[in-house]
N, C-alpha and C positions, 0 to 999 in steps of 0.2 A: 504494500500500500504506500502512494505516496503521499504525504501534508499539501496543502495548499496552503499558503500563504498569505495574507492581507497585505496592503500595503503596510500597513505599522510593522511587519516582520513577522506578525504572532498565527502561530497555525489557527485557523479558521476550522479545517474540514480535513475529512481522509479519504483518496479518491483510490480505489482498484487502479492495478496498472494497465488492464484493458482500458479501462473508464477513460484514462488521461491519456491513453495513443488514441484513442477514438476524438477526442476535445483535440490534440495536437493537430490529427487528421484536418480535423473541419477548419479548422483557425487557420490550417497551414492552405487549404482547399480556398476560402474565403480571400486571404490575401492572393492567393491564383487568380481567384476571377478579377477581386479590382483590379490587381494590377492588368490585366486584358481589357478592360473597358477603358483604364486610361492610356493604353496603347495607342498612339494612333495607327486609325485603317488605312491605307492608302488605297485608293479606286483603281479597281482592275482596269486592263486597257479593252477599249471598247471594238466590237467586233460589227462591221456592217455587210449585207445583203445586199447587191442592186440586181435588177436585170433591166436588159436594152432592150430596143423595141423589138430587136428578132429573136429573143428570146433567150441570150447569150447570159449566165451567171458570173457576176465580176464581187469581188470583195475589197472593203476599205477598214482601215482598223484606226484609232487612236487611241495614244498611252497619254493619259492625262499627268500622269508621275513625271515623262519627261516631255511633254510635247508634240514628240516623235508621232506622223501619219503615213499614211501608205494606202493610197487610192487606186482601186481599177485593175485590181491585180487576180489572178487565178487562186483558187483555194492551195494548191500547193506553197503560192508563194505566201499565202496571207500564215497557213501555217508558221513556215521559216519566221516569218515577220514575229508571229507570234512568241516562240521559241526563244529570241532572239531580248527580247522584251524582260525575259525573268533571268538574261543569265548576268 
């Protein structure tokens, strides 16, 4: 069993040792998540669909992270584009 403590130093209560890996878990769980909410997200890069009037499938992308476009291109190349983006 271990004590818990008060602030003043003086033990309060007596906790199982499952009891206080399970409280360590969650507190330790808890500060995971805030600290991911104040992460910031950065916005994936965006991926676009055209087709021309004879029916031709073209693709355009932007990385809003860095700017970076790439208009009118075949899905192989929009891949690469893609690829190219996260490394």
């Amino acid at each position: 069993m271990k004590a818990v403590y008060s602030h003043s130093g003086q033990s309060s209560a007596l906790l199982s040792d499952s009891t206080a890996n399970t409280l360590n878990h969650t507190i330790a769980g808890w500060f995971r998540r805030v600290a991911q909410w104040l992460a910031p997200q950065l916005p994936a890069p965006r991926i676009y669909q055209h087709m021309d009037r004879s029916g031709q499938i073209y693709w355009s992308g932007f990385n809003p992270n860095t700017g970076l476009s790439i208009r009118w291109v075949s899905e192989a190349e929009i891949r690469v584009w893609l690829e190219q983006q996260y490394r």
